[in-house]
C-alpha positions in Angstrom: -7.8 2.3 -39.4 -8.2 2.6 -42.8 -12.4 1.9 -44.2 -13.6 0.5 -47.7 -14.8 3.9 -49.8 -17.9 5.2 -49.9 -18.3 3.6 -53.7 -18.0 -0.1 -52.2 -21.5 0.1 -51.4 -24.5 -1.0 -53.3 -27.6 0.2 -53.0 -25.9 2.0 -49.9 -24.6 -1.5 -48.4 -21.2 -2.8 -48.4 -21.2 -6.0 -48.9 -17.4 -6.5 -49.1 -16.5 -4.5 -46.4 -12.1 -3.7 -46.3 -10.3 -2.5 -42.9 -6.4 -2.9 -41.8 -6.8 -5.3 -39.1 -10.2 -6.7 -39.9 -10.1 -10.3 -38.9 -13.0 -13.0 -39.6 -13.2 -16.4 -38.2 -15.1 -19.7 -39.5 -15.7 -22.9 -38.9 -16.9 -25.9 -41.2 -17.2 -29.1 -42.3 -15.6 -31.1 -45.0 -18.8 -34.1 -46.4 -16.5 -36.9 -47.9 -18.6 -38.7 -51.1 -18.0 -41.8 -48.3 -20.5 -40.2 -45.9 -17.9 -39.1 -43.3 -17.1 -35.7 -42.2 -14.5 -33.8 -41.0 -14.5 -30.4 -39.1 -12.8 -27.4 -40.0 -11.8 -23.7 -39.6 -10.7 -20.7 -41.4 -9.6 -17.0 -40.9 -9.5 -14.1 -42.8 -7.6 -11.1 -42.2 -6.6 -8.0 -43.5 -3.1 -7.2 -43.2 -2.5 -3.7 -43.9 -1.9 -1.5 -47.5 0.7 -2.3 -49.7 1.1 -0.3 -53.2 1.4 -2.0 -56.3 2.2 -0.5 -59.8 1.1 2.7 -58.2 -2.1 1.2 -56.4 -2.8 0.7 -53.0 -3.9 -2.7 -52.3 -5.2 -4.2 -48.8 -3.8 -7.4 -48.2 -6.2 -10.3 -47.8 -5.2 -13.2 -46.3 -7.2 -16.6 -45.6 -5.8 -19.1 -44.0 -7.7 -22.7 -43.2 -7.9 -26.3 -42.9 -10.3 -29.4 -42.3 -8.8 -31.6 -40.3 -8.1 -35.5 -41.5 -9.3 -35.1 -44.8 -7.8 -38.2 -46.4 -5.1 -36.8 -48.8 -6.1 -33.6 -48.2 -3.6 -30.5 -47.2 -2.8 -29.7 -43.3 -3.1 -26.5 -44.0 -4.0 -23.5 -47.0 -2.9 -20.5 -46.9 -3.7 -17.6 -49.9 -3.1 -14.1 -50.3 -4.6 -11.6 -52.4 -4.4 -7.7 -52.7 -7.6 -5.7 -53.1 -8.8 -2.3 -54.1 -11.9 -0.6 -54.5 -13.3 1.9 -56.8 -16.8 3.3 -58.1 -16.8 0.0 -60.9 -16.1 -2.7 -58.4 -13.6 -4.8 -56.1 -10.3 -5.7 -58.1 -7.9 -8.1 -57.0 -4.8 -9.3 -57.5 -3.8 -12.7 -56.7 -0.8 -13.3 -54.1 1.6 -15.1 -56.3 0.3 -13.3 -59.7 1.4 -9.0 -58.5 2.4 -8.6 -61.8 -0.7 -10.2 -63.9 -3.8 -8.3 -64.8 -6.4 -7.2 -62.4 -9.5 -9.1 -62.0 -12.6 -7.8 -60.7 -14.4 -9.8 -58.2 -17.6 -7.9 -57.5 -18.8 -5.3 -59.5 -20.0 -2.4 -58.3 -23.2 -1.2 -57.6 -24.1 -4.9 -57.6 -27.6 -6.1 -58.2 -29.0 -9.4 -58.3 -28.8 -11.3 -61.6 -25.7 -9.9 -62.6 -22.5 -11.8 -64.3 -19.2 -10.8 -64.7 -15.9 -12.9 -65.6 -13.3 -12.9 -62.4 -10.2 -13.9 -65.0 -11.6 -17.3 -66.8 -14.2 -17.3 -63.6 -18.1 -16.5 -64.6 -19.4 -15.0 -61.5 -23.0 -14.5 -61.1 -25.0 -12.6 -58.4 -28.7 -13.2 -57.0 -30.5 -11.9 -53.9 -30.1 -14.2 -51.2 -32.5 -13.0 -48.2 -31.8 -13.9 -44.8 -28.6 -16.3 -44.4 -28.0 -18.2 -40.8 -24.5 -18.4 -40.0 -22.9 -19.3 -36.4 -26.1 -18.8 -34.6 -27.1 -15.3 -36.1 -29.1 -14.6 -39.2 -27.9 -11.9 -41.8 -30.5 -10.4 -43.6 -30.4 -9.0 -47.1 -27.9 -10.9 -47.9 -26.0 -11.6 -51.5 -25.0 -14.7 -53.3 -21.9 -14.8 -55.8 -21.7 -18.2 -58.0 -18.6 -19.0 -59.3 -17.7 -21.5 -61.9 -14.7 -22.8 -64.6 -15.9 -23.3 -67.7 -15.8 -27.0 -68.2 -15.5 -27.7 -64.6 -17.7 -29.6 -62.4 -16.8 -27.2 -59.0 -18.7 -24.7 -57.9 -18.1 -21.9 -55.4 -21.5 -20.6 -53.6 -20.0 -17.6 -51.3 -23.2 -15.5 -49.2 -22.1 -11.6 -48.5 -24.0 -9.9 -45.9 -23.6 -5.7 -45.7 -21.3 -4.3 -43.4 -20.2 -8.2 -42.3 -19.1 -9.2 -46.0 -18.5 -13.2 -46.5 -21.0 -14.8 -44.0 -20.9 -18.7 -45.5 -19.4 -20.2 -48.5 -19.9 -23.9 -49.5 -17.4 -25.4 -52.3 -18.9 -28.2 -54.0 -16.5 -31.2 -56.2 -18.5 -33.2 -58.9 -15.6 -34.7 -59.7 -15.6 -38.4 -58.5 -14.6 -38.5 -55.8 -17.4 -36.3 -55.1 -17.2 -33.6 -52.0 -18.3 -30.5 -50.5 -17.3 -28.1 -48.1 -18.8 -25.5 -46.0 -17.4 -22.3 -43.7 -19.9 -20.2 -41.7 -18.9 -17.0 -40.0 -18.4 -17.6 -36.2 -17.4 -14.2 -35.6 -15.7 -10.6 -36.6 -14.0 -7.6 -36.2 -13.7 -4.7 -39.0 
């Protein structure tokens, strides 16, 4: 089993935590601007290494879907590849190999940082104790991530040596929506 390096950690806590066969499992609930809701799950899962242009990349794979979502999809499925080094977590995106890297958490990561993820502005505060499928997470970190012009937000909470505990998606856009995944369970 291959382990995230040493220099994934900040302040000696990895956050973001990588391992061939590392699985994660959620569950959630999609809140319709009508007042219903709808329930949902997701999974994330590392599939091995592959190399690209001469890196080695884990394979990330998250997989999901809320279940009768009016006009919504059955099911999502998205891959990216990720590598660490002493500056941060790179990615690249499944369908995009050949397209520039783009960091998605810089390392060591403090609170009240911002970095641009592609045309993503991604900023970092402190986000004490997080309760997620019945267990609370403590010293836990929150990522913002927004477009530019764009009324969604991504609010994802990172808790070290879990990594991605909950993450809520919110839609101004009329008609308005929000989504949230909580970690159920894991295995690194």
């Amino acid at each position: 089993m291959l382990a995230t390096p040493a220099c994934a950690r900040s302040g000696g806590k990895d956050y973001f935590p990588l391992s061939d066969g590392a699985r994660w499992e959620y569950t959630g609930r999609f809140f319709a601007s009508t007042g219903q809701q709808y329930p949902g799950h997701a999974t994330i899962t590392v599939q091995g290494m592959t190399l690209i242009r001469g890196r080695r990349y884990f394979k990330y794979v998250t997989s999901g879907t809320f279940t009768g979502v009016p006009g919504g999809p059955l099911n999502q499925e998205s891959v990216r590849y990720y590598r660490v080094e002493a500056g941060g977590v790179y990615y690249l995106p499944g369908d995009e190999t050949g397209g520039e890297e783009r960091l998605g958490m810089s390392l060591p990561l403090h609170a009240g940082e911002r970095w641009l993820s592609g045309r993503v502005e991604v900023t970092a505060e402190s986000a004490g104790t997080v309760e997620a499928g019945g267990k609370r997470y403590a010293d836990c970190l929150k990522l913002t991530y927004r477009h530019e012009g764009d009324p969604r937000t991504n609010e994802d909470y990172y808790a070290p040596g879990v990594g991605l505990v909950k993450s809520v998606f919110t839609n101004k856009t009329p008609p308005e929506s929000r989504s949230e995944l909580t970690l159920e369970s894991y295995r690194l």
